[in-house]
Structure formats: C-alpha cells, structure tokens
N, C-alpha and C positions, 0 to 999 in steps of 0.2 A: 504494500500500500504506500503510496508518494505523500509527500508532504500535505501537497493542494489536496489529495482525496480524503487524506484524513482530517485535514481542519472541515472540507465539508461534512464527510461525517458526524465528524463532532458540532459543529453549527448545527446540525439536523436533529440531533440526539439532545440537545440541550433547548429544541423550541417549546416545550412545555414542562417547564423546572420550577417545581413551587417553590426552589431558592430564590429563583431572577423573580420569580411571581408575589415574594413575599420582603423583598430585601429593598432598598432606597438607593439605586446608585444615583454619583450628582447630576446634576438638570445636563452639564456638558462632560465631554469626555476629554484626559488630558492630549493636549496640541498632537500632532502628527511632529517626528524629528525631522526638521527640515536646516540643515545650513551645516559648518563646522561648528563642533561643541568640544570640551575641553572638560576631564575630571578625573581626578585620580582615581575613579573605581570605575566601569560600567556594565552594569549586570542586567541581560540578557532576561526575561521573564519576570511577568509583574502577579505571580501567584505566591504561596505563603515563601516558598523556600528563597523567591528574588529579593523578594517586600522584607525577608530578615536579615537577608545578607547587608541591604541596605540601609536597615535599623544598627545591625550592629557595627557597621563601618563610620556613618554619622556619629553613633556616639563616642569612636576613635578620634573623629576629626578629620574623617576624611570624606572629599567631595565627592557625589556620589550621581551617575545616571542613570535612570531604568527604562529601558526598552523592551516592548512588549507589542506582538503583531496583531494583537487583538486589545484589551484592555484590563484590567484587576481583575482577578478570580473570572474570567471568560473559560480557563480549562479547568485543570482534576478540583482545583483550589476553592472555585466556584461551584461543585456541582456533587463533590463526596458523601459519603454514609454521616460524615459528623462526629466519628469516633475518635478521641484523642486519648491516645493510648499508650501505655509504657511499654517497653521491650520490643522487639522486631518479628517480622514475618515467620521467619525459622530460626529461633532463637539458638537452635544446636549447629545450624551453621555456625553461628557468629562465634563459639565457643571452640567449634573445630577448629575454624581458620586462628582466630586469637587468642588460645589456650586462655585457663581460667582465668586468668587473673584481667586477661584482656578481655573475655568478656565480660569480667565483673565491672572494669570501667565502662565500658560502650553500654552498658543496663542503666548504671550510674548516671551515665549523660541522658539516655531514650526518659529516666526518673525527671533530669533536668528540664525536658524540652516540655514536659506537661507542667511541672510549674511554670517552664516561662512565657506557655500558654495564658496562664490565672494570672499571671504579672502580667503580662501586657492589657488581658482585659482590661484589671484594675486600672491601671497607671494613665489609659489612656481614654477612659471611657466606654471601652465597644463593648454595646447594648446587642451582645452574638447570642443568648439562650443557652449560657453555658450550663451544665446540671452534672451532676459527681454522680458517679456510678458507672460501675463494667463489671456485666455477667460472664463468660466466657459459659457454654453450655455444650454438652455431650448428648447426643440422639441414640448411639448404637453400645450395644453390650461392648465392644472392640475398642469403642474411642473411652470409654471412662478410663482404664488404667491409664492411658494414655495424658487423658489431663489431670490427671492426678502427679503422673510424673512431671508432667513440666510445672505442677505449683510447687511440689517439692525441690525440684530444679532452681526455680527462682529465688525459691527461701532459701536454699542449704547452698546453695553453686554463685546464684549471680546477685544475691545480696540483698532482695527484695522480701519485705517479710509482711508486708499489707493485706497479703491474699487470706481467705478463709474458703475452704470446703462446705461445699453445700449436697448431703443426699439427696436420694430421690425426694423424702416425704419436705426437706428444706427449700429446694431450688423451685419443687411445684407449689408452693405458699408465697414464693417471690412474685411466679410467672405464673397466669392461670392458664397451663396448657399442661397436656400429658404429655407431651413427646420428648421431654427432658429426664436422663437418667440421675442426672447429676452437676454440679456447676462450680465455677468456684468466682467468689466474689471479689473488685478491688473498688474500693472507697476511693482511690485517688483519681484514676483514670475518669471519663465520662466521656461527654456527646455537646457537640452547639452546633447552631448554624455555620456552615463555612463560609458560605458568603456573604453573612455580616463580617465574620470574625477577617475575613481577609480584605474587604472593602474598607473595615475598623484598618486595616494594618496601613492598607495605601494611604489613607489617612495620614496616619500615625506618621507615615515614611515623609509627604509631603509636609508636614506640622515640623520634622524634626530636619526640615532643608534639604528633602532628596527633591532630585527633579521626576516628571515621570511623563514618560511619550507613550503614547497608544496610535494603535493601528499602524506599526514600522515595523516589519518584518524584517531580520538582520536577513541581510544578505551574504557577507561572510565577513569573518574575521581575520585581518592582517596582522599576523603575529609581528613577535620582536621587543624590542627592548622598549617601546612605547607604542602597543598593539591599536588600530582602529578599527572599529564599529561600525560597518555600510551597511544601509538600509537606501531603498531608492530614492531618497529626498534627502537627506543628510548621512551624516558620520560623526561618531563619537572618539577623540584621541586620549586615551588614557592611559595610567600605568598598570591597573590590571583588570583582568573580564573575571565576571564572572556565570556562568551559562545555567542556567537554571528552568531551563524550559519543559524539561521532562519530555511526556511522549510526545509533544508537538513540535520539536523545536527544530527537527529537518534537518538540511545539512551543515549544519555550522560548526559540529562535532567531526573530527576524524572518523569516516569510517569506522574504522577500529573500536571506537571507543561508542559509536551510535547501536553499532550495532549488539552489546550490552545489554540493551533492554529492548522489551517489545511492549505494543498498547496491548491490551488488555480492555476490550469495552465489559464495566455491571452498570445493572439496572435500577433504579427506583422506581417505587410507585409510592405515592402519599394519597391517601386514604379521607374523602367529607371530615368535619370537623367530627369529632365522636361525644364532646361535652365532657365537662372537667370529670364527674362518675363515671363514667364508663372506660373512658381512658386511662384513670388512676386502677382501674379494678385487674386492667392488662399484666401492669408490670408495679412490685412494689417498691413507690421509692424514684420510679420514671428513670431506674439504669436503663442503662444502651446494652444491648442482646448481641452474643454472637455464637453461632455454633462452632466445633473444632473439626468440621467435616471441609475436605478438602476444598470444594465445592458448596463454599459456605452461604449461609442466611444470616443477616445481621439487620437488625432494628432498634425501633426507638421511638418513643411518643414525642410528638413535638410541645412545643410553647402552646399555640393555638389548639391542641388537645385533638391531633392527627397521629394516625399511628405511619411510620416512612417506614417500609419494609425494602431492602433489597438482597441483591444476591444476581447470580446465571450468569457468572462469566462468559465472556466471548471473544473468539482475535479479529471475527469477524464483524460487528458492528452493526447486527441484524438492529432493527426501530425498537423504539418503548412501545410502539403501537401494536409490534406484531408480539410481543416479550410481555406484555403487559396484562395480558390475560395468564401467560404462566406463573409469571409472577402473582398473581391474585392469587393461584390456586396453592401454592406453595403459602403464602398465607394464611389463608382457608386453614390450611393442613396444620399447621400452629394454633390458631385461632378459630374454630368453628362458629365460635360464637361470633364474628364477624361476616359472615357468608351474605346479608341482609345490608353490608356499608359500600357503597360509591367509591371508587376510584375516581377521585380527580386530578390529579398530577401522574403522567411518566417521565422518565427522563433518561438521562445513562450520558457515559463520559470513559474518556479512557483512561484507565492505571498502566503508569510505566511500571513494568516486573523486569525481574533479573532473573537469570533461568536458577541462581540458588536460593532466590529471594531475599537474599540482603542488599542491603544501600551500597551506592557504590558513589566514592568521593572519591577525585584523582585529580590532577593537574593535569593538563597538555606542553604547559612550559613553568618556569619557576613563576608564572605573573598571568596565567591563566589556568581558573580555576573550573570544575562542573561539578555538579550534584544531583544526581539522577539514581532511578530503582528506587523508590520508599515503599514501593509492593503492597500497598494498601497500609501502611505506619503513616503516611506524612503530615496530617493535622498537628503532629507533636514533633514529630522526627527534624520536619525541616525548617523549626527555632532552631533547633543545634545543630543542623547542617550549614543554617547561616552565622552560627556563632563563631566554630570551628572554622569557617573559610578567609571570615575576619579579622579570625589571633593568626591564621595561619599570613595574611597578607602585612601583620604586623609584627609576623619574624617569631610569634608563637607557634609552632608548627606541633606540639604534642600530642594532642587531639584529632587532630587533621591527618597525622602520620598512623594514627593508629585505625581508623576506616582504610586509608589507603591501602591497609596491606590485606586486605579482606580482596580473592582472587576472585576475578568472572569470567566464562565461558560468553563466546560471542553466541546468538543465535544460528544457525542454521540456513544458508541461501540470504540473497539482497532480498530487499524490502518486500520483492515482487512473491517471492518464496515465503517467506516467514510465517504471514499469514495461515495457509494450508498446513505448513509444517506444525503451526500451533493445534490449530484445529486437529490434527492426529494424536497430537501427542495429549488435549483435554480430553477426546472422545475415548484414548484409554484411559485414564481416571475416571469420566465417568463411569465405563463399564465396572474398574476397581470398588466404586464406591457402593454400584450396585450388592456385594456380597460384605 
C-alpha cells in the first residue's frame, strides 16, 4: 500500500469518528509551511509522540518546528481505543532483548509516561475525560495461566506491584458479562479521549512557543550536519529532525528503517448514549476493558455514558461500515444485554506494529532522530518517546541508548507485498485462536 492510498484510506476510515464528532478543534487550522524557516529542532508529525518531543525540547530551550501533512491528532493520535497504559505490547520481548534489569528500567519509564500523561492534563488544563482504571481480562481456560504469569512477571521481574488478581466470581462483579475467567486489575493505568488529550497537547506545544504547520507533507529530508525539511511550499533548516509520523509518514525514512513496521487498521464503534444507570451497571468503576487474546476486544464507557467497543484487526483496511456490524456482534457476545442499543459512530485508523511488537527508537544520523512501532502502547508510550529523544538531543543519551538496542526484523516484500503477506500470517492466528 503507497503512501497516497493509505492517507486515503485513513481519510475514509476516520469520516464518522465520535472523537472528531465530539472534540473542538480551532475555528482555523495552523498556516501551510510556506518560505525558508530556521530552528534548532524540527519534528516531523503533529500527533502525541511529535507534540512531546516538542514539549520536551521547549522546555530545554530549544527552538522548535512541527510539521504535519494533515493537522493535530488527524492519525493513530486522533482516532485510538483511549487506553493509556503501563508496560508494552510483548513485555517478554523487551526483557529478552534487555535482560532484567533493562527491562526493569524500560517498565520504569512505560510507569513514567502514564504519569506524564496526569501531569500534563493537570499543568495545562486539557479537559480529555481522563478516568483511572485497566482491567486486562482472560476468555479461554489457556489464557488464564497465562495472565496470571505476566502479573507475576511485572510484580516479581519488572518492578511493578499495583496489579491485583481478580477470579472468576471477582472480575464478573467488576464487569456484568460471563465470558470472563479471570482478570487482573491496575489503578494507575486508564482510558481519555485522544483527541482532546492531543488537541490539549498542540495547544500546550503552541502556548509553550513551538511553531506548528498543517497540511505540509515532508517531502524529504536533506541530511548532514544542519539537515533540511522540504515540503512543497517551504523548508525547515535545522540542527536536528525529528520523524514521528508512525504508519503515515511515507518515505522520508530509509527504507530500511520504514520498512520496520506495518499499518495495522482496528475498529471502533460507539454505541447511542446508554444514561448514567445503565452505563455505570457495564463496568464497575468505568475501567477500560481489554482481553489477552491475540486478537483482542478492548472497551470502555465514555464521559457522555456511551459504551466504545473495538477490536478486528486488519493490514487491509476493509470500512467501519462493512466491520461495523461485526463489531456489534462481538459486542453483543460480551454484552447481551445490549442487543436493543444503536450504533452510532464507526470509525478505525491505523496502528504502526513491529513484527516483535516493541517500540523501536533509533537515529539515522547523530542529529536525526524516529520513533515508531508503539503496537497499540502509544497514548503513554510516546510522552517518553519524546522525553528520551530530547535528553538524547541534549547529549543525554541513556534512555534513548537503551530502546535503541531493542532488534527488529524488516517486514516481508515492498509496500506492495506487505499487505497480503500480513493478511496470511493474521489469518493463521486466527485459525490458532480458534482452539
């Protein structure tokens, strides 16, 4: 899939989003980059991971540009599940690759990036629907050992000790559904809106002197010892980039290094309003829901007292329209008592994944930076992706060196290929999931 077919794509999958349907962006959108500009930093993508890198360079003091081909939160940033979460996709990768102790730090920071979620709310006002709570939920007799060992993993191995164990008769008193074996709770983790929370951020970024251009598609980056930034109306001259664009971002990465991760389209659907009783009766407490099945469901009552269920992975990018009855049913299948509620939102977007599912931070030169694969982590993940790439530009490099050494396998064939090849390789999972 080429760059143009996927932004249309995504244009397509994002025209009925109860985020853009319920969210305030401003009456105008920032200027088009048009002329020569000048800045010591210029970072590529205006979604959570661009809009932190920017926050935390400002607050170094350093001059900062964002460029972005569409606008704030237009991709994953704008249109996600809402879950902001500790730890990472496949948490035993990250301990493979970085023996214990390295992943006890990388937990330690994924810990940091949900506080610096709650601080930023605070500090700057954004009215995002934050709510504390994450269930993690088991369906099949197979997966309970299963999350049982990774809460003990996180308690005893990577240093996190917040979780609680929920059995059957506990986790069905949370949730009023049968199809849970078991669950294990965290108080720190939860769920917001993302496209306040990162609309709040451009804000924030603008408020604390970033600049910020919409609708400039980088065209490429002229490396070197003071790299620039072309887009078709202007260019940015700075000391260093930084690319943040995840699965949209096209060619502006090496080869090598794009081909790293693939989109990944899930779905949402948001559900008539349910009323503050009947939405509270769901889930207790208004945690965010997620099963540990590979091929996951994850939900969550919203502000407005809508239940937003998603899930049904895809490399292919099929509509919310055609997905959107599966999705109900899959629903249903949780919720029976729901079978009588409206869908009125679908939506879907793409998630950059890494075929081991962990994050991958790397340079392409000492003064160009990327940050891509958060594999469904990023609501939290990419505050300290942008914190780390910030010390790393100010000659702290500790943080930054320790993601970097986390190995990835390129996908499979050019872009053209990827797709199918994905699709083969979901369609054996699902068969796995089936038993």
């Amino acid at each position: 899939m080429t760059n143009d077919s996927l932004d249309r794509r995504a244009d397509a999958l994002a025209r009925d989003s109860y985020y853009e349907a319920t969210a305030s962006r401003p009456l105008a959108d920032d200027p088009m980059l048009d002329g020569i500009h000048e800045a010591d930093v210029c970072v590529i993508g205006a979604g959570f991971a661009g809009l932190s890198v920017a926050l935390e360079c400002r607050a170094r003091g350093l001059s900062v540009i964002v460029v972005d081909a569409h606008r704030p939160g237009w991709g994953a940033s704008g249109r996600n599940g809402g879950q902001t979460l500790v730890g990472f996709a496949k948490d035993e990768v990250i301990e493979k690759q970085l023996g214990l102790d390295g992943a006890r730090a990388a937990w330690a920071m994924s810990v940091e990036g949900v506080a610096l979620v709650r601080e930023r709310i605070a500090r700057y006002g954004i009215d995002c629907d934050f709510t504390p709570g994450y269930l993690t939920v088991a369906t099949k007799p197979k997966r309970v050992p299963d999350l049982r060992a990774w809460m003990e993993a996180a308690s005893s191995r990577w240093g996190y000790g917040n979780l609680s164990w929920l059995d059957t008769d506990a986790i069905r008193a949370r949730i009023a559904s049968r199809n849970y074996l078991a669950g294990v709770y965290d108080p720190l983790s939860g769920h917001l809106h993302p496209l306040k929370y990162c609309l709040g951020l451009a804000d924030a970024a603008r408020l604390e002197g970033a600049q910020l251009f919409a609708h400039s598609p980088v065209l490429e980056v002229v490396r070197g010892s003071r790299p620039v930034v072309r887009t078709a109306t202007g260019e940015v001259r700075c000391r260093f980039v930084a690319a943040c664009g995840n699965a949209t971002l096209g060619d502006v990465l090496p080869a090598e290094v794009a081909s790293r991760i693939a989109p990944i389209a899930s779905y949402i659907v948001a559900t008539e309003p349910l009323g503050r009783e009947r939405a509270n009766s769901l889930i207790a407490g208004r945690a965010a829901v997620c099963d540990n099945n590979f091929f996951l469901d994850y939900y969550r009552v919203a502000a407005d007292h809508r239940l937003l269920f998603g899930g049904r992975a895809s490399s292919t990018g099929a509509s919310p329209a055609q997905l959107g009855e599966e999705i109900r049913q899959r629903m249903t299948g949780v919720f029976p008592q729901l079978s009588d509620v409206k869908i009125e939102f679908a939506w879907g977007g793409f998630v950059d994944v890494t075929r081991n599912r962990a994050p991958d931070f790397g340079s392409i030169d000492s003064n160009y930076y990327y940050v891509q694969g958060f594999s469904g982590h990023g609501v939290a993940l990419t505050g300290v992706a942008g914190r780390v790439v910030a010390q790393a530009m100010a000659g702290e490099t500790g943080a930054f060196d320790l993601f970097a050494k986390l190995r990835h396998a390129r996908f499979p064939g050019g872009p053209a290929f990827r797709g199918p090849a994905l699709e083969l390789g979901m369609l054996y999972h699902r068969i796995r999931e089936l038993f």
